[in-house]
Predicted model as a PDB file, atoms N, CA, C, CB and O in Angstrom, pLDDT in the B-factor column:
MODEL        1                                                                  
ATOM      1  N   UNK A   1     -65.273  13.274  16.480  1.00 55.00           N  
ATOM      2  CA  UNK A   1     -66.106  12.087  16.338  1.00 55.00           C  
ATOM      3  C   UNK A   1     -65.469  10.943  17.140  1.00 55.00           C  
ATOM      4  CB  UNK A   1     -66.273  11.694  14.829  1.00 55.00           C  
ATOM      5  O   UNK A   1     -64.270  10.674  17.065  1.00 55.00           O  
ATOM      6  N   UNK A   2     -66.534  10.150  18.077  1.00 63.00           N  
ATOM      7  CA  UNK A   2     -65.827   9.406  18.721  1.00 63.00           C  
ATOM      8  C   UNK A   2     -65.781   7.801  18.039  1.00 63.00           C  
ATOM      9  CB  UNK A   2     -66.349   9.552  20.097  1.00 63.00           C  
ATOM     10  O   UNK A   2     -66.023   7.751  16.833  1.00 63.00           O  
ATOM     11  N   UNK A   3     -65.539   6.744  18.614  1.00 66.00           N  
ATOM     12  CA  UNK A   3     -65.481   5.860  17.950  1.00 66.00           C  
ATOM     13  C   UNK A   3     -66.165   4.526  18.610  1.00 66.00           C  
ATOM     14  CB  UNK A   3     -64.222   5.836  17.615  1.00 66.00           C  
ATOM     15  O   UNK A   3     -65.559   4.111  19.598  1.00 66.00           O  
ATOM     16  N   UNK A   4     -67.139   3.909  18.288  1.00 60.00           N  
ATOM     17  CA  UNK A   4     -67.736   3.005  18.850  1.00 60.00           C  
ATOM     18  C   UNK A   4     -67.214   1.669  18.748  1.00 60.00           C  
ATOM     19  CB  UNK A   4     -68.848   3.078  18.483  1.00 60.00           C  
ATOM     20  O   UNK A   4     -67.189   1.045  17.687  1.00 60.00           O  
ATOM     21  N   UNK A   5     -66.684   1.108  20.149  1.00 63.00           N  
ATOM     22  CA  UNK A   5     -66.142  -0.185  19.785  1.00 63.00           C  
ATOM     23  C   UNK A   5     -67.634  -1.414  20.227  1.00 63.00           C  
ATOM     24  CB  UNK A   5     -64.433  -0.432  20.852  1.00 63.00           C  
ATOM     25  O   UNK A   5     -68.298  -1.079  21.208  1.00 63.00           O  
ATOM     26  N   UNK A   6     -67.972  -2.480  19.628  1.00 57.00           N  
ATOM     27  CA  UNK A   6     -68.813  -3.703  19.438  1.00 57.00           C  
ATOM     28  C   UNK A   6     -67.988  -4.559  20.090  1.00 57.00           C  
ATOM     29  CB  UNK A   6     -69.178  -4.163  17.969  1.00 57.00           C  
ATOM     30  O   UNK A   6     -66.850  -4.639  19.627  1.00 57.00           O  
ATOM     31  N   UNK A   7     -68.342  -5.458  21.376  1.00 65.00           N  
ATOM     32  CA  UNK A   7     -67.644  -6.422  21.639  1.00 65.00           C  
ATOM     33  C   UNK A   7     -68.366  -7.789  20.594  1.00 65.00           C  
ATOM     34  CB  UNK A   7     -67.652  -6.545  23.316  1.00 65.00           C  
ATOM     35  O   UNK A   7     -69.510  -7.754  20.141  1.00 65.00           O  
ATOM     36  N   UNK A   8     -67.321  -8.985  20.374  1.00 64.00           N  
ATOM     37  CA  UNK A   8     -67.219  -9.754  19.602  1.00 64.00           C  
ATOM     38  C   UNK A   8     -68.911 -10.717  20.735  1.00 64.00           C  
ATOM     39  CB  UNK A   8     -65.306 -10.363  19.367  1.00 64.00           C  
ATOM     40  O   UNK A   8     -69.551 -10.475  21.758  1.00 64.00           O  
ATOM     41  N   UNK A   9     -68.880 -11.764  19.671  1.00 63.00           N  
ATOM     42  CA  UNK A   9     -70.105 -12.626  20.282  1.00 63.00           C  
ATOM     43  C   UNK A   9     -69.143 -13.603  20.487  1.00 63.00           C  
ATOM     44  CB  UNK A   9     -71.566 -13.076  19.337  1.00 63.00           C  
ATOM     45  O   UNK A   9     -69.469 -14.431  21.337  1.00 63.00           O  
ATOM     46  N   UNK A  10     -67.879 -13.787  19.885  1.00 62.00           N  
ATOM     47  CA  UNK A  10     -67.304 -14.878  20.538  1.00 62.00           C  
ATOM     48  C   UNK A  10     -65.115 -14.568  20.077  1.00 62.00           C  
ATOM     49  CB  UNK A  10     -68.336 -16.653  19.663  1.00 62.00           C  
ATOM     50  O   UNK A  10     -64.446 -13.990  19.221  1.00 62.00           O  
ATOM     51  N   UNK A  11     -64.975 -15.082  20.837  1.00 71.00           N  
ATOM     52  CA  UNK A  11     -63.163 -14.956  20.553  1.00 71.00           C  
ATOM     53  C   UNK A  11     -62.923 -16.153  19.128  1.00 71.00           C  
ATOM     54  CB  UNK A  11     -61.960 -15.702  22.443  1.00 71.00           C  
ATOM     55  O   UNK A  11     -63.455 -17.260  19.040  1.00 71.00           O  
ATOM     56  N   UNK A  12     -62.092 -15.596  18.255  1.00 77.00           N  
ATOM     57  CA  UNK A  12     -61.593 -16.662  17.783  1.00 77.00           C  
ATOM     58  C   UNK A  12     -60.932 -17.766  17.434  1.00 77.00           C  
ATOM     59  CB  UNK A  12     -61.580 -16.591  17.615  1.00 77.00           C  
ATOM     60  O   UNK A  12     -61.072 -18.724  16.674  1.00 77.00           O  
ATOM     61  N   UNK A  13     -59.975 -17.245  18.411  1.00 79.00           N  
ATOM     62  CA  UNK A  13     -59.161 -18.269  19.549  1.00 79.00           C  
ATOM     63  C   UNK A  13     -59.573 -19.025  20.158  1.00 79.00           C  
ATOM     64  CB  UNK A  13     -58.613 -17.879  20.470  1.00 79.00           C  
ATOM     65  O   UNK A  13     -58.882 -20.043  20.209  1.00 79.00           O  
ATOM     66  N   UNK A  14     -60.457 -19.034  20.710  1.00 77.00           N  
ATOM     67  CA  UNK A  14     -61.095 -19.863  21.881  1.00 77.00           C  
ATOM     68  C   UNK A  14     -62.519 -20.954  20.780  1.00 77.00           C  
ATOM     69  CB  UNK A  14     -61.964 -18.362  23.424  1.00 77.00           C  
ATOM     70  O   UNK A  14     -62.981 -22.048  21.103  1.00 77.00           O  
ATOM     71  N   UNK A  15     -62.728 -20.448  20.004  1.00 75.00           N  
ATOM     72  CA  UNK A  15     -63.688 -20.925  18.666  1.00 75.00           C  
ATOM     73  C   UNK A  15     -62.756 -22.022  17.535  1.00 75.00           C  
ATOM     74  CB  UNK A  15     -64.197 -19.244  17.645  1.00 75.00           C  
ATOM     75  O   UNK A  15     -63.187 -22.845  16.728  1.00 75.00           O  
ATOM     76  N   UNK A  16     -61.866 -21.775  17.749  1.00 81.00           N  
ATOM     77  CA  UNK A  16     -60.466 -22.783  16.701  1.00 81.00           C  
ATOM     78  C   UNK A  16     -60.610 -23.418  17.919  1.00 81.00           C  
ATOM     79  CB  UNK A  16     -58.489 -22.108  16.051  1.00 81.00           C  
ATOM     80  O   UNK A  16     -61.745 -22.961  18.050  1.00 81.00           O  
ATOM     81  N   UNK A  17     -60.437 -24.188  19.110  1.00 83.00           N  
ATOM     82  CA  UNK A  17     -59.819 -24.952  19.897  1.00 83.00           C  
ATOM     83  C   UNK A  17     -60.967 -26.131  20.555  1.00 83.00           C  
ATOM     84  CB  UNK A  17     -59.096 -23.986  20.923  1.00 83.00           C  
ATOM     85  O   UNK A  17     -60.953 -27.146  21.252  1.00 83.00           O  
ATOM     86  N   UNK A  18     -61.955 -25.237  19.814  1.00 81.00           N  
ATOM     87  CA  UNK A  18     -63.313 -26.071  20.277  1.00 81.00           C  
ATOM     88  C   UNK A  18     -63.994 -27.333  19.340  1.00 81.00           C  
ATOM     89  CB  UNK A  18     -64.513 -24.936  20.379  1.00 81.00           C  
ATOM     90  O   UNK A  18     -64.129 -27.082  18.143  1.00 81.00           O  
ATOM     91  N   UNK A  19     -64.292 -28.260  19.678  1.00 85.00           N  
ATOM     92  CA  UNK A  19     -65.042 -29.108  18.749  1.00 85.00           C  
ATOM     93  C   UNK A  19     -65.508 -28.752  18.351  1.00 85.00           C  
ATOM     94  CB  UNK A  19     -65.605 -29.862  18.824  1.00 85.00           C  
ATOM     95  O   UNK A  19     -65.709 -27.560  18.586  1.00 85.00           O  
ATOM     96  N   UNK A  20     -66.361 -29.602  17.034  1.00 83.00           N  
ATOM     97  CA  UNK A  20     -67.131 -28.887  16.163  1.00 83.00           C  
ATOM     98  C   UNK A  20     -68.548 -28.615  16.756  1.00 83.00           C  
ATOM     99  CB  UNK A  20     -67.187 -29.614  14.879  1.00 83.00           C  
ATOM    100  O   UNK A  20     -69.204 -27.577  16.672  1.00 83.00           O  
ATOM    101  N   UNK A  21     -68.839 -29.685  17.320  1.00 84.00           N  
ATOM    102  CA  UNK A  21     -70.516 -29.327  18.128  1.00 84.00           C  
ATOM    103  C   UNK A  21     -70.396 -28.187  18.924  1.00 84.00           C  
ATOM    104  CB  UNK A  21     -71.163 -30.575  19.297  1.00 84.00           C  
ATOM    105  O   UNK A  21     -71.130 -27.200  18.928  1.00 84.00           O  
ATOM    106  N   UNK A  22     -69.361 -28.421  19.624  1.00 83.00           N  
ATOM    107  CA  UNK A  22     -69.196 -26.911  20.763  1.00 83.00           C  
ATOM    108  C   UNK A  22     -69.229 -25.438  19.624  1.00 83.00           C  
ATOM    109  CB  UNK A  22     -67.104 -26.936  21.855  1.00 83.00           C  
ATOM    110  O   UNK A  22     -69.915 -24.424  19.747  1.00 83.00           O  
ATOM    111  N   UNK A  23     -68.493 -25.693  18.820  1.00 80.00           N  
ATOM    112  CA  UNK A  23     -68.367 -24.526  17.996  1.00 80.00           C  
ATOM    113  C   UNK A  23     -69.836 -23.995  17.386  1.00 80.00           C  
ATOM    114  CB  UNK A  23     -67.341 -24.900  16.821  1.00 80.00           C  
ATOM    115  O   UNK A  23     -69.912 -22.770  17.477  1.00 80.00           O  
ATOM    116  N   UNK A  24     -70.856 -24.528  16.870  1.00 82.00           N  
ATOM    117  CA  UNK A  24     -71.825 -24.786  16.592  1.00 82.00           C  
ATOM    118  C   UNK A  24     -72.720 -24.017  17.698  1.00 82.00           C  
ATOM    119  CB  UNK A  24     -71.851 -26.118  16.404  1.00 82.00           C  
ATOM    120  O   UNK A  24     -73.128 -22.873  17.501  1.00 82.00           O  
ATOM    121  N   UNK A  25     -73.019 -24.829  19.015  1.00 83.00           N  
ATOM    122  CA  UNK A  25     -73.359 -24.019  19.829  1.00 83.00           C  
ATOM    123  C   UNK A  25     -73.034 -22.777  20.304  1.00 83.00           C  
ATOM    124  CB  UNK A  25     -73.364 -24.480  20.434  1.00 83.00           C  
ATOM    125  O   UNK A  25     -73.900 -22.053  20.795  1.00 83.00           O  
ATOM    126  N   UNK A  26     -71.485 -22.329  20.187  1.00 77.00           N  
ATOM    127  CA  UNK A  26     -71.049 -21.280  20.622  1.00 77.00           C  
ATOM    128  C   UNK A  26     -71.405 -19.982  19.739  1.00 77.00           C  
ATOM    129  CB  UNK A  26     -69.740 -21.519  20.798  1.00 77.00           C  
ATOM    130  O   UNK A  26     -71.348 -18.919  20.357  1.00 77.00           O  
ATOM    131  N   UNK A  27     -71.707 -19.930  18.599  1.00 78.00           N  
ATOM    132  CA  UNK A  27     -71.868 -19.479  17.646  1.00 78.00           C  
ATOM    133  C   UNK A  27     -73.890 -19.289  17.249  1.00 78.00           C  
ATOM    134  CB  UNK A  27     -70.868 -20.410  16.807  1.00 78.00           C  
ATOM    135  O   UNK A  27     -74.243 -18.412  16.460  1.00 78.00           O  
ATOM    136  N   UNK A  28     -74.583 -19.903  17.692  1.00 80.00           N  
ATOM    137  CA  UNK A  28     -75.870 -19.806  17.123  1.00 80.00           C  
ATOM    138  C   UNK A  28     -76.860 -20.099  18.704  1.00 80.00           C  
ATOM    139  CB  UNK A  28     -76.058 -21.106  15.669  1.00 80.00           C  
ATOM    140  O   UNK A  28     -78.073 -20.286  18.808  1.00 80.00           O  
ATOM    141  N   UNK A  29     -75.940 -20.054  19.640  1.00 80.00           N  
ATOM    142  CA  UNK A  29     -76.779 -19.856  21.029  1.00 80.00           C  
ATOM    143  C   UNK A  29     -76.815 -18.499  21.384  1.00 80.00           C  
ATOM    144  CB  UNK A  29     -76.179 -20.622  22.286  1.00 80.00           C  
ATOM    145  O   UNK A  29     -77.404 -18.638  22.455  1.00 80.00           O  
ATOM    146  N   UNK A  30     -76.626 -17.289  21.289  1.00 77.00           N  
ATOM    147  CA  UNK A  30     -77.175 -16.003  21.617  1.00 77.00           C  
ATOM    148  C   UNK A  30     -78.464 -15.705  20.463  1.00 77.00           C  
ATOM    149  CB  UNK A  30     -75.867 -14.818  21.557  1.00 77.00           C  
ATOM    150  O   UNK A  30     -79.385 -14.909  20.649  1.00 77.00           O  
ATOM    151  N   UNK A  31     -78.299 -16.416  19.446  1.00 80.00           N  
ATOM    152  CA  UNK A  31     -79.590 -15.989  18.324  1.00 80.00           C  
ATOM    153  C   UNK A  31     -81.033 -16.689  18.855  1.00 80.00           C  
ATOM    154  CB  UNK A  31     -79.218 -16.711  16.513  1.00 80.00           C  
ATOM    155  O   UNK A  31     -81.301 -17.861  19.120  1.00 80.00           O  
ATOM    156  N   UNK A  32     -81.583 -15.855  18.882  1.00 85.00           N  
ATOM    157  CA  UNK A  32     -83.029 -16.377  19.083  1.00 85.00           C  
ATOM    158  C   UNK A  32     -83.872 -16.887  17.860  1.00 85.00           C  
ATOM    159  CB  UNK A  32     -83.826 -15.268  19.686  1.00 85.00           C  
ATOM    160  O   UNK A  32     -84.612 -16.080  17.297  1.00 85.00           O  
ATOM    161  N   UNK A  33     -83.802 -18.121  17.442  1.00 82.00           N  
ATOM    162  CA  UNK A  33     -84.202 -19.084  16.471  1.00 82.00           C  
ATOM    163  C   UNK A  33     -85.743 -19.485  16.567  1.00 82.00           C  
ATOM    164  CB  UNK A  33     -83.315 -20.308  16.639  1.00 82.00           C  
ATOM    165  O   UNK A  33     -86.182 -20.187  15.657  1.00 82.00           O  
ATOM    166  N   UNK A  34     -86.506 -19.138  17.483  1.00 87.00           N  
ATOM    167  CA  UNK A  34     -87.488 -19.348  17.752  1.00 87.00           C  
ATOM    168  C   UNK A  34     -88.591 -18.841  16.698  1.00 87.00           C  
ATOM    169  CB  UNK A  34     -87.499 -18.965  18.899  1.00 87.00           C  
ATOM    170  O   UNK A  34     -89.493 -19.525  16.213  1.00 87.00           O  
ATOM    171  N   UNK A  35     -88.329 -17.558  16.469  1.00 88.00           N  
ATOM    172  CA  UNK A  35     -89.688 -17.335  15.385  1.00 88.00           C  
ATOM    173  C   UNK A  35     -89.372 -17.532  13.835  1.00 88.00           C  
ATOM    174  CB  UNK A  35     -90.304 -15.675  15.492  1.00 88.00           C  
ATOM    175  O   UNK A  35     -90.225 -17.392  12.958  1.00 88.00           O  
ATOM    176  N   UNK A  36     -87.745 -17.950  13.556  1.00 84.00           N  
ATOM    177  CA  UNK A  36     -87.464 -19.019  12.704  1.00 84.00           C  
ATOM    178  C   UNK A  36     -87.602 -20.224  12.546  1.00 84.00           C  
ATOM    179  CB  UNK A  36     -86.730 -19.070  12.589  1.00 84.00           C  
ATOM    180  O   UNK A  36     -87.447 -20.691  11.417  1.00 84.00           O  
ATOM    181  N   UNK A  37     -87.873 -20.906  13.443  1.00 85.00           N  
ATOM    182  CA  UNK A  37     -88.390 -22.403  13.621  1.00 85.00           C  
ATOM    183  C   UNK A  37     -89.988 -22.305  13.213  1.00 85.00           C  
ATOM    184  CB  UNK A  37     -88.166 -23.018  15.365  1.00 85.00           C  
ATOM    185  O   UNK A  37     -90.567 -23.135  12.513  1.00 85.00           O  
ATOM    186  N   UNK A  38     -90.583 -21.122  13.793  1.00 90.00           N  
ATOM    187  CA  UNK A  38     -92.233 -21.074  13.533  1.00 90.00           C  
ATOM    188  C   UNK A  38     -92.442 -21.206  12.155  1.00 90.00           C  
ATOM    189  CB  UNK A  38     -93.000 -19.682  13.998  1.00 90.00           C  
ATOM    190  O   UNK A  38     -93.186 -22.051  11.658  1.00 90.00           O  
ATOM    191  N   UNK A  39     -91.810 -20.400  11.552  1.00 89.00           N  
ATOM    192  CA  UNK A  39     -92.076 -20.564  10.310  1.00 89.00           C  
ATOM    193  C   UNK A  39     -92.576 -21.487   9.125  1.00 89.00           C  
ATOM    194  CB  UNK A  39     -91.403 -20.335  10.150  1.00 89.00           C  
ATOM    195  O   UNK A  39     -93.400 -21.550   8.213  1.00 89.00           O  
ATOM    196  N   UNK A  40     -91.461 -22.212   9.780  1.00 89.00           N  
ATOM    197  CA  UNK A  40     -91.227 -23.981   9.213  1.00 89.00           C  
ATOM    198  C   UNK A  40     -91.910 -24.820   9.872  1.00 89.00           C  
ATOM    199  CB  UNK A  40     -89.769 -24.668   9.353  1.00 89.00           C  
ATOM    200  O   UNK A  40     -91.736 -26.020   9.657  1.00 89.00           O  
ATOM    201  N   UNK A  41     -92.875 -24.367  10.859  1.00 84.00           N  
ATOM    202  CA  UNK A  41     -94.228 -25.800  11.226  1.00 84.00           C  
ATOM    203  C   UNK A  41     -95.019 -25.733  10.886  1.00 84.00           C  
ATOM    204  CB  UNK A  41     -94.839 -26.212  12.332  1.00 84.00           C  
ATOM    205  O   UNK A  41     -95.860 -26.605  11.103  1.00 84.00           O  
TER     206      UNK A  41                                                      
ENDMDL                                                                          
END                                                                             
């Protein structure tokens, strides 16, 4: 059985060193929020 490695969506190193807005973005900009926003209009 082999073993599947997942690369990370973000380092956590590089996520500690960041402001908080940056962190924020770095973290919820690959998600596509869009048909979550629909919801709520």
């Amino acid at each position: 059985m082999s073993i599947i490695q997942q690369p990370t969506l973000f380092d956590i190193q590089i996520l500690q060193e960041l402001e908080i807005e940056a962190k924020y973005q770095e973290i919820f900009s690959p998600l596509e929020l869009t048909p979550l926003v629909a919801l709520f209009q």
